[in-house]
N, C-alpha and C positions, 0 to 999 in steps of 0.2 A: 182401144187407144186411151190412155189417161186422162184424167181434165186436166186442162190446161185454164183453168178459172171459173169463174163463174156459169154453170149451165142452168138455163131455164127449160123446163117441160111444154114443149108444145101442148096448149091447150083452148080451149074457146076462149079463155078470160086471159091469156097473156100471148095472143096471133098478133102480128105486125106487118105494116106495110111500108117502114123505112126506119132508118136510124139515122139519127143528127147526132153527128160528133162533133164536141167541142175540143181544144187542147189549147195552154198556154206554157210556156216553157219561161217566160219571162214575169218579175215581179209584179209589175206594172199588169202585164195581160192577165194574169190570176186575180190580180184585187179585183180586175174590171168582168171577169169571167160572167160573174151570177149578173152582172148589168146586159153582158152580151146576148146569157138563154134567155132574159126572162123578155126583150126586144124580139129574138126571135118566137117564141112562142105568141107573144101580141100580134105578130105578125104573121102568124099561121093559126087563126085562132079554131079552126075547123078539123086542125089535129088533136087526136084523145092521147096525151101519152100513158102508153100501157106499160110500161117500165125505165125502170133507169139503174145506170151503173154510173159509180165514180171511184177511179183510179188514180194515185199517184205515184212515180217513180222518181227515185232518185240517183244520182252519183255523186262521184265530190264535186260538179260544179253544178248542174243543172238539177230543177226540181220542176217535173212536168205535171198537168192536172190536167183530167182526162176527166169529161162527161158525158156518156151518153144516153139520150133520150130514143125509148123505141116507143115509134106512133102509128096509129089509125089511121086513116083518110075518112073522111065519111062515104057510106056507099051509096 
């Protein structure tokens, strides 16, 4: 099957046990975006993020921004 984006290698240094997606479609919600992770991650402070992607698409009217955080749980 082809990529279709980004693949990571299953490995001991990049396993995960969830992904928080961000997304803002609108001006206002992207300036506010990095206010919104960084609330969440204060707020989750016992997650390790083990990776992250950031995405944007666009068309002629909308401009989407896409963040995702892959994290740890402690065990």
């Amino acid at each position: 099957m082809p990529a279709t984006g980004r693949e990571v290698p299953v490995s001991a240094e990049n396993e995960f046990d969830g992904v928080k997606v961000f997304t803002a479609t609108k001006a206002r919600e992207r300036e506010d975006l990095g206010s919104t992770i960084t609330r969440w991650l204060d707020d989750h402070p016992d997650h390790t993020i083990v990776d992250k992607v950031v995405r944007q698409s666009s068309d002629s009217e909308f401009h989407c921004l896409s963040v995702l955080l892959f994290y740890r749980r402690p065990e």
